[in-house]
C-alpha positions as CSV (number, residue, x, y, z in Angstrom):
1,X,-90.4,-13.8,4.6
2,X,-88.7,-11.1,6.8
3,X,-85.2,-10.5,5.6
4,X,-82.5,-11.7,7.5
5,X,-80.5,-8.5,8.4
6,X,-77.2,-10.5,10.4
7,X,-77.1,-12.0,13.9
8,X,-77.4,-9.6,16.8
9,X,-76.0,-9.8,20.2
10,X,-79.0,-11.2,21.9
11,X,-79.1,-14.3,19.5
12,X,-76.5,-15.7,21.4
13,X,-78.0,-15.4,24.8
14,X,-81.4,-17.2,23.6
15,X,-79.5,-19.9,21.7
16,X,-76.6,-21.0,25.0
17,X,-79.8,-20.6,26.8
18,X,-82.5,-22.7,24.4
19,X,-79.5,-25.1,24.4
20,X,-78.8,-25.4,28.5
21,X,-82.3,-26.3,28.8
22,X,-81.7,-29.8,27.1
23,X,-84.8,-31.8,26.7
24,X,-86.8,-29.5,29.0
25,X,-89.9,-27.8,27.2
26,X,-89.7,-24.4,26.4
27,X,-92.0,-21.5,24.8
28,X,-90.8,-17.9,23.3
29,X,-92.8,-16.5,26.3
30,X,-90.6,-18.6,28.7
31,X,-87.7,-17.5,26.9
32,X,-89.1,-13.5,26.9
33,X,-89.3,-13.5,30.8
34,X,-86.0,-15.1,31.9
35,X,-83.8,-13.3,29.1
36,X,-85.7,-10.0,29.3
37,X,-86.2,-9.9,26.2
38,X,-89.3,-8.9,24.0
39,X,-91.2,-11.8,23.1
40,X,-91.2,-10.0,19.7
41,X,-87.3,-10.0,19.7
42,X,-87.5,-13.8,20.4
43,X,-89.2,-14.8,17.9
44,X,-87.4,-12.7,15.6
45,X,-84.3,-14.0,16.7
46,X,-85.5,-17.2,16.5
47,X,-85.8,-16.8,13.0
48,X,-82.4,-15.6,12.1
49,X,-80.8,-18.3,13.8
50,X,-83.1,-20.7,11.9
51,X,-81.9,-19.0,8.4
52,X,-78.2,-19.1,9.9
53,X,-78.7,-22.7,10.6
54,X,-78.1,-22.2,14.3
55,X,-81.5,-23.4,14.7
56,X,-83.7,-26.4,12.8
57,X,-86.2,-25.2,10.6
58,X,-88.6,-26.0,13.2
59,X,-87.3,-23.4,15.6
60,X,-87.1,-25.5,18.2
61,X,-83.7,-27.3,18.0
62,X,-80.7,-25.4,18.6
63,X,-77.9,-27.2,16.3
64,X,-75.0,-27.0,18.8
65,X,-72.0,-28.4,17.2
66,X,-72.6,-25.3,14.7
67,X,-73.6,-22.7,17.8
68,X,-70.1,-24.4,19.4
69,X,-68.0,-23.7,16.4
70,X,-69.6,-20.8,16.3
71,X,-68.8,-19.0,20.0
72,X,-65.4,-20.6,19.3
73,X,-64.3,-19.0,15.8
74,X,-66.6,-16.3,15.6
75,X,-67.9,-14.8,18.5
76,X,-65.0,-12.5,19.9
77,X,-65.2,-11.0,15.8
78,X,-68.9,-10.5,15.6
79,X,-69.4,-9.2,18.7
80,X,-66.0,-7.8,20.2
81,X,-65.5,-6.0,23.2
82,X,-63.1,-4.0,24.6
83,X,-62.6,-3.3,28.9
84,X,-63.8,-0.3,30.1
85,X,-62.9,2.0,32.9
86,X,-63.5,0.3,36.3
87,X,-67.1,0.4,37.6
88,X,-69.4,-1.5,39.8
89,X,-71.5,-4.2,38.2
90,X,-71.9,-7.7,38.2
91,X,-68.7,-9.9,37.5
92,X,-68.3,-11.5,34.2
93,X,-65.9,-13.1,32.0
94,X,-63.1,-15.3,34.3
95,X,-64.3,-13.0,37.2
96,X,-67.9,-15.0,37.6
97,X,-68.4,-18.7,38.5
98,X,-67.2,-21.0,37.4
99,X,-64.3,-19.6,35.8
100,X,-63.8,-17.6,38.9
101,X,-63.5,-20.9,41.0
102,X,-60.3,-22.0,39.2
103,X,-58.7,-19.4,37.5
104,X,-57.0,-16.7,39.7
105,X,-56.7,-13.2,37.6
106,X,-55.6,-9.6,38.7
107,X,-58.1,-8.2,36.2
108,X,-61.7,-8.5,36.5
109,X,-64.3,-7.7,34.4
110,X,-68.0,-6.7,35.4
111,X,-71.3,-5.8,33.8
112,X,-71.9,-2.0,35.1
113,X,-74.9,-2.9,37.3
114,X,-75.9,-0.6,40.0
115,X,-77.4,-3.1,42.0
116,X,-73.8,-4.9,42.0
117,X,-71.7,-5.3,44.6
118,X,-68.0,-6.0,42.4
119,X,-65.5,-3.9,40.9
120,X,-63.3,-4.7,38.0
121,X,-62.8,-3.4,34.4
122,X,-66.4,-2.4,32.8
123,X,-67.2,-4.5,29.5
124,X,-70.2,-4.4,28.0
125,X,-72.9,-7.3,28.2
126,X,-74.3,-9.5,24.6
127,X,-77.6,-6.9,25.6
128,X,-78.4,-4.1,27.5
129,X,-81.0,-6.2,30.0
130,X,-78.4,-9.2,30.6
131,X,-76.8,-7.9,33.8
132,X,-80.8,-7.9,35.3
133,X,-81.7,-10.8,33.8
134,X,-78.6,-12.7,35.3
135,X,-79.0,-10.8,38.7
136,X,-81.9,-12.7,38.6
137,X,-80.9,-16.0,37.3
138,X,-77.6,-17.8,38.2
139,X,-77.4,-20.5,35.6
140,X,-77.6,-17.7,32.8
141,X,-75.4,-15.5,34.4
142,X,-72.9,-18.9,34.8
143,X,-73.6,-19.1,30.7
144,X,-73.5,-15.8,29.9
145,X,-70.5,-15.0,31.9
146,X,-68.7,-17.8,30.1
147,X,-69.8,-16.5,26.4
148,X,-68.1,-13.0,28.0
149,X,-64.7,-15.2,28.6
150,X,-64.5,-15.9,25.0
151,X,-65.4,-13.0,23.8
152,X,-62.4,-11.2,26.2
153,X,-60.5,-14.0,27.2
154,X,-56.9,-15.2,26.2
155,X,-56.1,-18.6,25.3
156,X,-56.6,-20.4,28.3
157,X,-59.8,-18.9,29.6
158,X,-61.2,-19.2,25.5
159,X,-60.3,-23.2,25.7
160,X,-61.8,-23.5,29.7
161,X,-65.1,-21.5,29.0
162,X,-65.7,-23.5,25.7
163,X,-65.2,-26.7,27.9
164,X,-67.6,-25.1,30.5
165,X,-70.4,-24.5,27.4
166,X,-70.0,-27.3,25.9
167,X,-70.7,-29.5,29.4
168,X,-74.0,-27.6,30.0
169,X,-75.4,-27.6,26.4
170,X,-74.1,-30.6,24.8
């Protein structure tokens, strides 16, 4: 058995997105081409979150109460970020839908993307293909986006963008 090493970055994105799917059937290849991620990564990803016991021993049941306590308490620690200088990219955080619909902010935060078309304070996404892969794909960017709130966000936009989470995976 491989060694387990810690969580990366990318373990988040393919667990909030394992776990938005709900009962729909998924495979690591499926997973691969809408994260833009390896399918090698995948499955080794797959396995720490299994040996973290953010995932059944199966692999094929993300254990959400724990990934929800999880983004909530540990998140912003293990994976911190700091804003950046401003840049053009793709919005994130309270910037992006659906945070963006009801909270009004004189910051903004964005992926740099050069295929974006926003400008706000540059933080950097969970992994370096995100910002493509949620060009591509609004309901991760929605998820993603919302794992960026927490990870940057006060209080307010912490406790809306675990609400927002919790509605799409639970």
């Amino acid at each position: 058995m491989k060694k387990h090493g810690g969580m990366r970055p990318q373990d988040i994105a393919i667990l909030v997105w394992i776990a938005s799917l709900k009962n729909e059937n998924w495979t690591m290849k499926d997973v691969s081409i809408k994260l833009l991620v390896s399918a090698s990564e995948v499955s080794e990803s797959l396995h720490r979150s299994s040996y973290s016991g953010l995932l059944s021993a199966d692999k094929r049941l993300v254990m959400k109460n724990s990934l929800l306590e999880f983004i909530e308490h540990g998140l912003k620690y293990v994976f911190p970020v700091q804003p950046g200088p401003i840049a053009r990219g793709l919005p994130t955080a309270h910037s992006a839908p659906p945070l963006s619909n009801i909270i009004a902010s004189n910051s903004d935060y964005v992926w740099p993307f050069a295929s974006g078309n926003f400008r706000g304070q540059a933080i950097d996404p969970l992994y370096p293909a995100a910002p493509v892969a949620c060009y591509r794909n609004e309901r991760l960017h929605e998820l993603l986006a919302l794992v960026d709130a927490i990870r940057v966000g006060k209080s307010r936009e912490t406790a809306m963008a675990l609400q927002e989470i919790e509605s799409r995976i639970i």
